[in-house]
C-alpha positions as CSV (number, residue, x, y, z in Angstrom):
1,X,0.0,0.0,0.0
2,X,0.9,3.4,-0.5
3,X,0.8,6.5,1.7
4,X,-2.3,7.1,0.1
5,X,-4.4,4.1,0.2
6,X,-3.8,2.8,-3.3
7,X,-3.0,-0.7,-3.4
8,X,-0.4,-1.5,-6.1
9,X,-1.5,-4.6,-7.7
10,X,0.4,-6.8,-9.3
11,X,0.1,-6.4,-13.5
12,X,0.9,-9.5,-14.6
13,X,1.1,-13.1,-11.8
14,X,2.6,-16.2,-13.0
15,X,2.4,-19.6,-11.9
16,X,5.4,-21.2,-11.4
17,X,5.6,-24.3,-14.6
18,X,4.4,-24.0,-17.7
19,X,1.2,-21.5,-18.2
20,X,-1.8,-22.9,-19.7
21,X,-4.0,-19.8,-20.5
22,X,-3.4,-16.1,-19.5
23,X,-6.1,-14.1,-18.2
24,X,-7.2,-10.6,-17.5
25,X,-9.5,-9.4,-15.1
26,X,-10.9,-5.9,-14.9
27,X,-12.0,-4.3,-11.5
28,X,-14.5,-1.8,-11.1
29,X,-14.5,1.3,-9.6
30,X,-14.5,0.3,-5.9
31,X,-11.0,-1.3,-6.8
32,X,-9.4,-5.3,-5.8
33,X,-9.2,-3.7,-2.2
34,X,-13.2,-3.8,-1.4
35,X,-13.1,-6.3,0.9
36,X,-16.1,-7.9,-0.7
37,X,-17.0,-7.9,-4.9
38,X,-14.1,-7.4,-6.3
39,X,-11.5,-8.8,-3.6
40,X,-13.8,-12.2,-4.1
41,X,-13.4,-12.6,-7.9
42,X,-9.8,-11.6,-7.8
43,X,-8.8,-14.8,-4.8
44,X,-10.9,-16.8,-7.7
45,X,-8.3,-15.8,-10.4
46,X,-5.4,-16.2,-7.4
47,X,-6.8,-19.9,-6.6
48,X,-6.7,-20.6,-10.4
49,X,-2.8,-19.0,-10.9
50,X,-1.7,-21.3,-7.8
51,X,-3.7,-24.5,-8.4
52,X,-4.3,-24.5,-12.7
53,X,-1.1,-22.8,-14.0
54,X,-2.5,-20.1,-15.4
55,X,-1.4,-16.4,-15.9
56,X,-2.9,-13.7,-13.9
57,X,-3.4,-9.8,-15.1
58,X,-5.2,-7.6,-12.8
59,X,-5.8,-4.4,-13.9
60,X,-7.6,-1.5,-12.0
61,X,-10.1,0.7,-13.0
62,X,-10.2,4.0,-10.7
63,X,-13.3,5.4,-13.1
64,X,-15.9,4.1,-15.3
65,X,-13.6,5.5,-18.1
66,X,-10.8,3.4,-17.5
67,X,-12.8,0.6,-18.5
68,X,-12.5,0.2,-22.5
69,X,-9.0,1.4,-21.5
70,X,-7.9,-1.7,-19.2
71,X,-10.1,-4.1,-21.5
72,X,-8.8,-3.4,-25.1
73,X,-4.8,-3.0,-22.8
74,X,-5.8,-7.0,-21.8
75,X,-7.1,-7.7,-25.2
76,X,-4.0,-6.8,-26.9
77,X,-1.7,-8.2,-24.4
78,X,-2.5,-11.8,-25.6
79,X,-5.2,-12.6,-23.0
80,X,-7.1,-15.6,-23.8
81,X,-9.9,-14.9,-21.1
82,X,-10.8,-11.4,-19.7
83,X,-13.0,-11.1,-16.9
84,X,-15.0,-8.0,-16.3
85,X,-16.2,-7.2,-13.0
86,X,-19.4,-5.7,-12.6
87,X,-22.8,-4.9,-14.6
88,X,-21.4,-1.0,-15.2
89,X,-18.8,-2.5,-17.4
90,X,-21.5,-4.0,-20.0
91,X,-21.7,-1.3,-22.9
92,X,-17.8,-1.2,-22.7
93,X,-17.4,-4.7,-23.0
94,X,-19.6,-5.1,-25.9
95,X,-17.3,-3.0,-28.0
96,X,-14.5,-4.9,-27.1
97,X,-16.0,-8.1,-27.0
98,X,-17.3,-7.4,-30.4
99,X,-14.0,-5.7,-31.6
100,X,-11.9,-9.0,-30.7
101,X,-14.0,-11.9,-31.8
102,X,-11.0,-14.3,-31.3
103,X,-10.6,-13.8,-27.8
104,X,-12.9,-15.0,-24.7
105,X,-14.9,-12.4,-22.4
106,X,-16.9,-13.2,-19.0
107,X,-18.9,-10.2,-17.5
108,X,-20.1,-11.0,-14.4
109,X,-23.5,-9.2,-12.9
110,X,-24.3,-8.4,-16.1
111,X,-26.5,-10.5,-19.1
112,X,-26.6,-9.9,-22.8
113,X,-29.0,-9.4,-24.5
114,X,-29.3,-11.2,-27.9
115,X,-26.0,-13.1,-26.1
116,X,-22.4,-12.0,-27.4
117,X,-21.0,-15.8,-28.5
118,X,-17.8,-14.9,-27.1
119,X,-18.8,-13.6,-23.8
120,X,-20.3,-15.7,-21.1
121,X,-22.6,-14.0,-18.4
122,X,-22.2,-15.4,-14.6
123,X,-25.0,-13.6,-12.7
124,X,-26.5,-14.9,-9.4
125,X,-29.7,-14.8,-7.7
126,X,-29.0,-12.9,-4.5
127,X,-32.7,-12.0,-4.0
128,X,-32.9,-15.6,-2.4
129,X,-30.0,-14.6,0.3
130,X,-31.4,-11.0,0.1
131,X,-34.6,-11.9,1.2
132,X,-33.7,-13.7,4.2
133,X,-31.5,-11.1,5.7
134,X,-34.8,-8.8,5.1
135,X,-36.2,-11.3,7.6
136,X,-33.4,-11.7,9.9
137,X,-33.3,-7.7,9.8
138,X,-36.7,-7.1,11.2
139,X,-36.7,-10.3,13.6
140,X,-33.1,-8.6,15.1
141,X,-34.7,-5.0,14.8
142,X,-38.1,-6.2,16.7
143,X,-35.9,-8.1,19.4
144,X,-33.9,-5.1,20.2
145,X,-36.1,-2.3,19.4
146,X,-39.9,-4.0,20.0
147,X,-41.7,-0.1,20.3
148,X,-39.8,0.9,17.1
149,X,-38.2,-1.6,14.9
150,X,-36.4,-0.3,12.3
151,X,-34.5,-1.9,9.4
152,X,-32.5,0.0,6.9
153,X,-30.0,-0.2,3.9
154,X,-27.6,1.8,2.5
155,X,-27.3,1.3,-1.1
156,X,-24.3,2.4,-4.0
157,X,-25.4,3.0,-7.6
158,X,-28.9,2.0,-8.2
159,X,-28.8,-0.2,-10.8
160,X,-30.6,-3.7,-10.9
161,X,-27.4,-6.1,-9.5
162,X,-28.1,-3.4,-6.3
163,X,-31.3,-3.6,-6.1
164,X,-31.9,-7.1,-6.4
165,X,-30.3,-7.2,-3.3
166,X,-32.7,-4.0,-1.9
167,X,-36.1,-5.3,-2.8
168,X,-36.2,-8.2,-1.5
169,X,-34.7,-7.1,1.7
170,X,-37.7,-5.1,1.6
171,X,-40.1,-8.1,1.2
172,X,-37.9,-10.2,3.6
173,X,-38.8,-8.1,6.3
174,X,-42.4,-7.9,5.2
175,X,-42.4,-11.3,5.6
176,X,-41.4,-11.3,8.7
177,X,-44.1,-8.6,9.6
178,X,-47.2,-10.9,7.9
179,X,-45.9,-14.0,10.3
180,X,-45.3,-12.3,13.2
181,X,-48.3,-9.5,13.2
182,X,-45.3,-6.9,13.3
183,X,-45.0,-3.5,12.3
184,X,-41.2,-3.1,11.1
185,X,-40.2,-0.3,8.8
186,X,-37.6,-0.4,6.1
187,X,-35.6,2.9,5.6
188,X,-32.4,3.4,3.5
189,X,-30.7,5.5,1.1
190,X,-28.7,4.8,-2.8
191,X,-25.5,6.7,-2.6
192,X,-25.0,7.1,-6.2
193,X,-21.3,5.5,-5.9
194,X,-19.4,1.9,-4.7
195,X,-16.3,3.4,-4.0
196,X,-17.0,6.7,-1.4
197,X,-16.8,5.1,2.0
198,X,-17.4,8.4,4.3
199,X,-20.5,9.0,1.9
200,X,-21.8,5.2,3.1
201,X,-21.2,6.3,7.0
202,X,-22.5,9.7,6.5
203,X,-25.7,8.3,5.4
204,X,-25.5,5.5,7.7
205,X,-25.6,7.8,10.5
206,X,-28.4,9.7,9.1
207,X,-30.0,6.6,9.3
208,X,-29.1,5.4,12.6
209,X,-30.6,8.9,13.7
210,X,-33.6,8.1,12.2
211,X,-34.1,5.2,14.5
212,X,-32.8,2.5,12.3
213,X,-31.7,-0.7,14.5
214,X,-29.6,-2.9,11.6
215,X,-27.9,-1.2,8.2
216,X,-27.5,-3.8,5.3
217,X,-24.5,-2.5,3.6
218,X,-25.1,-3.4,-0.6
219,X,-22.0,-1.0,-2.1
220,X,-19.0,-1.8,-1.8
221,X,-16.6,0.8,0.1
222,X,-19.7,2.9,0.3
223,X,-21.5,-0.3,2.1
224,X,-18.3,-1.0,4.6
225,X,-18.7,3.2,5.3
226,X,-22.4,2.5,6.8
227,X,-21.5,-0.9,8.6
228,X,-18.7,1.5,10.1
229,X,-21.2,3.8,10.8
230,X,-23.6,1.1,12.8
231,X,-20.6,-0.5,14.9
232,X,-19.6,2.9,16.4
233,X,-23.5,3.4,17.5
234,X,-23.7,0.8,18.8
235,X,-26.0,-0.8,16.4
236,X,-25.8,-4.4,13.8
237,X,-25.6,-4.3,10.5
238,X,-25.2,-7.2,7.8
239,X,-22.7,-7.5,5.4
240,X,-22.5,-8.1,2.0
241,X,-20.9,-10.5,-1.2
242,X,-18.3,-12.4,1.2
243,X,-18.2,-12.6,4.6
244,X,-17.2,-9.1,5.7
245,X,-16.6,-10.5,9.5
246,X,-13.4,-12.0,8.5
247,X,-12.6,-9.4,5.1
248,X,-13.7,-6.0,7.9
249,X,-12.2,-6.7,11.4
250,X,-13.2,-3.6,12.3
251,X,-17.1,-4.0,11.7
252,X,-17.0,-7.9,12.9
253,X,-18.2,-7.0,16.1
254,X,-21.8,-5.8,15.4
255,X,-22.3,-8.4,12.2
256,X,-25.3,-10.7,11.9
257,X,-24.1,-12.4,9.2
258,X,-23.6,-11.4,5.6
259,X,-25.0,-12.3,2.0
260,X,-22.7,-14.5,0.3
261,X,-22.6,-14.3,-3.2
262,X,-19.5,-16.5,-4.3
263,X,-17.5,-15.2,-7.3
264,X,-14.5,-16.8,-6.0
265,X,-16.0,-20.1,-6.9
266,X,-17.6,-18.9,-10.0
267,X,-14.4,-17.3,-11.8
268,X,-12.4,-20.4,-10.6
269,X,-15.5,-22.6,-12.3
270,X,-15.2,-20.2,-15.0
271,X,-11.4,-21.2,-15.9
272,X,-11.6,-24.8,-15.3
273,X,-14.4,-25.3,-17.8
274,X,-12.2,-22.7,-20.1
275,X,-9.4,-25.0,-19.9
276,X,-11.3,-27.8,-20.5
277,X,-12.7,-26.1,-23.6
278,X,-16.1,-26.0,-22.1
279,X,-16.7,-22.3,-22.4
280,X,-20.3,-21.1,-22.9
281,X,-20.0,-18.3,-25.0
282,X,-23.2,-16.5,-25.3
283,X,-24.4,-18.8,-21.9
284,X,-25.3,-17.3,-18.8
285,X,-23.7,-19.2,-15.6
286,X,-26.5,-18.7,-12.9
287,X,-25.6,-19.1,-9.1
288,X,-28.3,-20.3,-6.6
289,X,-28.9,-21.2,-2.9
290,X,-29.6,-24.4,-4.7
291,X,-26.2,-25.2,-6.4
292,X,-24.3,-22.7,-3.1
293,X,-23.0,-19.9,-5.3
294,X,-25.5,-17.4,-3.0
295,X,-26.3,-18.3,0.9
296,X,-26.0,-16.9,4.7
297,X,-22.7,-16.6,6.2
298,X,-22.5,-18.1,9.7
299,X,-23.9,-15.8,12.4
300,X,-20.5,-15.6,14.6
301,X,-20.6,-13.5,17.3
302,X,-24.5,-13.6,17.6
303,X,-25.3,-17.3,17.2
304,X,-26.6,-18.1,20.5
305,X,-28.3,-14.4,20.8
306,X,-30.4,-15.0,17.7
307,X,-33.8,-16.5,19.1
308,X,-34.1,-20.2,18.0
309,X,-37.4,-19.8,16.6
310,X,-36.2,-16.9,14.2
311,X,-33.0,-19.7,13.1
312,X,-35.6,-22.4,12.4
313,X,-37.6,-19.8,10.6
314,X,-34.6,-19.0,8.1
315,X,-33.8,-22.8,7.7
316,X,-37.2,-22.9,6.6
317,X,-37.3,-20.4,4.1
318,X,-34.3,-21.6,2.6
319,X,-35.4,-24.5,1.9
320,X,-38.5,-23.1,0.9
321,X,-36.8,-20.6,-1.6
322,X,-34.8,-23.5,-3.1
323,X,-37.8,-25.6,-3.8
324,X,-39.5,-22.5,-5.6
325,X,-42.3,-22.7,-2.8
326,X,-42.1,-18.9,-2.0
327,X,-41.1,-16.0,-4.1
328,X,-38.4,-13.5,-2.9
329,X,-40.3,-10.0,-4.8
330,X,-37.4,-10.3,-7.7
331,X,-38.0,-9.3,-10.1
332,X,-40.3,-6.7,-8.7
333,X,-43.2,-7.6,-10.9
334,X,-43.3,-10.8,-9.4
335,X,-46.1,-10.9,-6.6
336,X,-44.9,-12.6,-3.4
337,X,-46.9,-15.3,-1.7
338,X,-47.9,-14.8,2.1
């Protein structure tokens, strides 16, 4: 690290024999130091350098326009795979997707739309993780706060990979309002950016002032800003992507849990079925609570203070959600099931 706070990743990472496929992956703006999103697909492309012999280059973006920039840089540099992080990244990686037909793209958050045959989509359905932490939200909220449960969010950009994550925490703790004859209110805020983190506590605290009892944090360095924000009130909050009680120390203490969504395991799948020329070009790789690409983290520090009932109640709902029994209110259109 520098003086500044800007990490100084490594351009190009070699495995040690004889390299079987080079390949680039893009960051987006929040950068490879997010402790969540983009930390979790680049230890994927670290667990593939170490354990498939491939070669690994990272580059950065610190703006949406260094995007074409670091993608047509990979391109050139004889990449066979590029990996774009991020659904912001999709009209940029169209062009040079469609500019370099010979080499292979993955975009992950992102789908196309008629498919690009040399760029595969890996998306996942967090709305069935999302939704449960709406739940365990308003259970914790009502358990801590019973005369004025509040749950709350603070989101980055609004764009549909956030807010698959917002709405149904929304209807998560609806749910839990219908089952339990409760009256917990949702609150939150978009901040308009991934990367600002004294924005995310700024707004956190706004919230937390507004009697909000647990902050879901869906934005990156903005996200870790309000769980920041909720530890030094005194408050919970619930992570996001990876489990932020090991990647933010510093939050760990007032974590329910977080909403896994595994890119590690997706951009290592990713390369293995690359190298075993199983690449689905214009395919869409989907992760689930079914096939565990999406689920809860464990609830650490609070696993014996969560009430049993509300622990059997999540059980339930997973198993629910994974046998398409109940709807999670994503897509929004989709009318949810009491």
């Amino acid at each position: 690290m520098l003086g500044l706070g800007i990490t100084l990743w490594p351009i190009l990472l070699r495995a040690e024999s004889t390299v079987r496929l080079k390949v680039g992956m893009v960051s987006d703006t929040a950068r490879f130091d997010d402790a969540g999103f983009n930390q979790s697909c680049s230890n994927g492309l670290m667990r593939a350098i170490r354990e498939l012999k491939v070669e690994g280059c990272f580059r950065e973006s610190r703006s949406r326009g260094d995007y074409w920039t670091n993608l047509t840089e990979l391109a050139n540099s004889g990449c066979g795979l590029i990996i774009g992080i991020g659904a912001l990244m999709h009209s940029d990686m169209a062009v040079v997707a469609n500019a370099n037909p010979q080499v292979k793209f993955a975009v992950i958050d992102s789908a196309f739309y008629p498919p690009l045959p040399n760029v595969q989509s890996i998306t996942f359905n967090v709305d069935e993780v999302a939704f449960l932490v709406g739940f365990l939200a308003a259970a914790w909220a009502d358990f801590k706060d019973p005369k004025d449960a509040v749950a709350g969010y603070v989101g980055g950009v609004k764009i549909e990979s956030v807010e698959q994550f917002v709405v149904p925490y929304q209807a998560g703790a609806a749910f839990f309002n219908r089952k339990y004859g409760k009256n917990v209110r949702v609150k939150g805020y978009y901040a308009g950016t991934f990367e600002d983190r004294q924005k995310g506590k700024t707004m956190g605290e706004a919230l937390l002032g507004a009697g909000v009892d647990v902050i879901f944090g869906v934005g990156g360095q903005t996200g870790a800003g309000a769980l920041a924000a909720a530890k030094e009130k005194g408050k919970w909050g619930i992570g996001v992507d990876v489990d932020q009680y090991i990647t933010l120390p510093d939050v760990k203490d007032c974590l329910l849990t977080s909403c896994l969504k595994r890119m590690d395991n997706a951009v290592f799948a990713l390369i293995t079925n690359v190298l075993g020329g199983q690449f689905q070009g214009g395919g869409n790789m989907v992760g689930t609570l079914a096939n565990g690409e999406v689920g809860l983290a464990p609830y650490h520090d609070f696993t014996n203070q969560i009430p049993a009932n509300i622990k059997k109640d999540l059980a339930d709902l997973q198993q629910a959600i994974k046998g398409n029994k109940i709807a999670t209110g994503w897509p929004p259109s989709y009318i949810i099931p009491w």
